[in-house]
N, C-alpha and C positions, 0 to 999 in steps of 0.2 A: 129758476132759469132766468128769470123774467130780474131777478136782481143783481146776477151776473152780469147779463147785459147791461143794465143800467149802470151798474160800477163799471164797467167799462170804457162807457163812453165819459163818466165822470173822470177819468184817468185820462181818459185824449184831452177834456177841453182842460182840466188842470195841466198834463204836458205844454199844451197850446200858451196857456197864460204863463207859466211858468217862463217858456222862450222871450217872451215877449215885455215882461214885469219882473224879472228875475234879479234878487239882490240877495244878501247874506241873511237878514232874518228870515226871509220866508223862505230860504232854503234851509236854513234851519228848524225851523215848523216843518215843515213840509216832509222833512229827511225822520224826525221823530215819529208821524206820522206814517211814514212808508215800514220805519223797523215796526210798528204796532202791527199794521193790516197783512205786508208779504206773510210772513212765521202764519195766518190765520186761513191764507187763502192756499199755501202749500197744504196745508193741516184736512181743509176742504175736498184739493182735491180726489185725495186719497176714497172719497166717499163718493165721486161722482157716478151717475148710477146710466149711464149713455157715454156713445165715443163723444158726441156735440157738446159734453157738457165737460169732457176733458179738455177737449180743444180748446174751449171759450176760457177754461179756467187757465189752463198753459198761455193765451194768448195774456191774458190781465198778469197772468207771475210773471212775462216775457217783461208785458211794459212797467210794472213795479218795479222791476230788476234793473230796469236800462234809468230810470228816473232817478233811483238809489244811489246808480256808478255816478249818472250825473250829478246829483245833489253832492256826492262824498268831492268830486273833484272840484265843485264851486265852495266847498267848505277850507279845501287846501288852498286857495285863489284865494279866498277871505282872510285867511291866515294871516296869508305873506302878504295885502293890502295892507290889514291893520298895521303891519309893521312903518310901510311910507306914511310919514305924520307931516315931511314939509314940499312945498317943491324943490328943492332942492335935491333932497332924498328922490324925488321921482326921474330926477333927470338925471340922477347918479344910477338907478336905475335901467333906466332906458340906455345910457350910454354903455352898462354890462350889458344887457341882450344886444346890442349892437356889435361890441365886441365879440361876443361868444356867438353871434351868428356869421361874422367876418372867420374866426377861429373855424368853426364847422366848416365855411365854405374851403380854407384852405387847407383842412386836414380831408376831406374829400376829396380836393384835385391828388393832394399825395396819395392819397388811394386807389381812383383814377391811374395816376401815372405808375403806381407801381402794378397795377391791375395790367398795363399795358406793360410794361417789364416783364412783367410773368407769362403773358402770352407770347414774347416775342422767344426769353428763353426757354418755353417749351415746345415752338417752334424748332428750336433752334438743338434744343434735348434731342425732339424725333427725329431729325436729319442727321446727328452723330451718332444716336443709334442704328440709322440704317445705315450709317458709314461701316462702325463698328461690328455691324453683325456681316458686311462684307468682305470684312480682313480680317474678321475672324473665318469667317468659310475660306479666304483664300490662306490663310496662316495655317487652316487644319488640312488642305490639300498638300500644301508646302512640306508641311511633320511627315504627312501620307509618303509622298517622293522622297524623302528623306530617311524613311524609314525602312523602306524597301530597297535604298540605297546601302543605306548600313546591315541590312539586312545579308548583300551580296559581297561587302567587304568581311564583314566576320566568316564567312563561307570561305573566302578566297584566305585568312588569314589560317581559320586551321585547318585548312588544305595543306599550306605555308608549313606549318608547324608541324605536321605529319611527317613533310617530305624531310625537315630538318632533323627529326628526331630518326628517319630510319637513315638517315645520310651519316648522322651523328655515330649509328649501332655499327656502322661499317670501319668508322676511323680507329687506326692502332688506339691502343690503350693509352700511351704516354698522351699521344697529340691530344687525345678527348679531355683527358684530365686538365692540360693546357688550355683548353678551347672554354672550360667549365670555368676555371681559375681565373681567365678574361673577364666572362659574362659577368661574375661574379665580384670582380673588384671597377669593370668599367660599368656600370651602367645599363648593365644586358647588350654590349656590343664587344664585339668580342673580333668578329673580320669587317675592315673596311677599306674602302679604296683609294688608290694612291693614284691623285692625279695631277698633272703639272708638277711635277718635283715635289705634291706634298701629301703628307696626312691625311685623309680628310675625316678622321677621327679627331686627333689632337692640333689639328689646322697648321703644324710646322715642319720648316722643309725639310726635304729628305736628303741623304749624299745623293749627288748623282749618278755614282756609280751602281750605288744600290738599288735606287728607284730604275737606274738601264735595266740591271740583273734581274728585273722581274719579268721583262720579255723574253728572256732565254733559261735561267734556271729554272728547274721544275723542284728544286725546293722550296718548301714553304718559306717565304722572310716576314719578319716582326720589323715594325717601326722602333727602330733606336729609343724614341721617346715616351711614347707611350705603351708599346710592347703587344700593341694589336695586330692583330693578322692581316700582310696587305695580300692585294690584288688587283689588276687592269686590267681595262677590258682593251677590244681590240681596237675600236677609235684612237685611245692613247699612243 
């Protein structure tokens, strides 16, 4: 126990000097020395026969471990030192971290500013969303009336259609066949109304005599032109 601790504090005042004396060989001593002891004092723990003497030994792997990352990252520092051999090279140096910290600075602000872009349109998102989910409730009330609408015209339509078909069962045989042979070649229009002197099937004008005759004979009359069934009402 008594040489745990003592390696211990041998590890603080090495960290200590290390801060303080710290250059590339004796980081590299130092870093050889660290791979030799960590691998022995993991190997240790495994045996410790007390929690105290776990702790003590996790506290010594903690600071091995942290000296090690240190040491490996003043090794990569050493590296790329060795490489600057003049001043010139150091100031061609200095003058890329310059740049590439100018560079950082201004792809931050772009990120910054789009970071604020993104917050304005998603501001901007939730507000057409609650727009949208407005007119969509007022769009599906709209179909609602609409639909209860059309609901009343198909009612009234074969209502419509009933009344035509037993109105139809009534008409002489010749007229019905006529009435079928209209439907059939106009369009499903077969009687229309004659107003102003004219058609308003085939929109052209009538004799006047004929379009008179429709207020007094109770014969049926057909348009000259298109051969539809007329009729007036009594405004006419």
């Amino acid at each position: 126990m008594f040489l745990i601790r003592a390696m211990n504090m041998a590890i603080n005042e090495k960290e200590s000097e290390l801060m303080t004396t710290r250059n590339c060989e004796t980081d590299r001593d130092y870093q050889g020395h660290l791979d030799s002891i960590l691998p022995a004092f993991k190997i240790h723990k495994k045996f410790a026969t007390s929690n105290t003497a776990a702790k003590i030994y996790d506290q010594v792997i903690d600071k091995l471990e942290k000296l090690e990352k240190s040491s490996t990252d003043t090794e990569a520092f050493c590296q790329f030192q060795a490489q600057i051999k003049t001043q010139k090279e150091y100031i061609a140096v200095l003058k890329e971290v310059d740049t590439a910290k100018k560079l950082a600075k201004e792809l931050q602000d772009q990120i910054d500013a789009k970071n604020e872009t993104l917050t304005s349109l998603s501001v901007e998102k939730t507000e057409k969303d609650e727009e949208f989910a407005k007119a969509k409730e007022q769009t599906g009330e709209r179909c609602a009336e609409i639909d209860a609408s059309l609901v009343s015209v198909v009612e009234k339509l074969d209502e419509m259609e009933r009344q035509r078909k037993g109105l139809l069962a009534d008409l002489p045989t010749r007229l019905r066949k006529r009435y079928e042979l209209l439907m059939s070649r106009r369009g499903g229009v077969a009687v229309v109304e004659a107003r102003s002197g004219a058609c308003l099937g085939c929109h052209m004008h009538l004799p006047p005599q004929l379009f008179n005759s429709l207020y007094v004979v109770k014969e049926i009359q057909a348009c000259p032109h298109c051969n539809r069934l007329l009729f007036v009402t009594a405004t006419n």
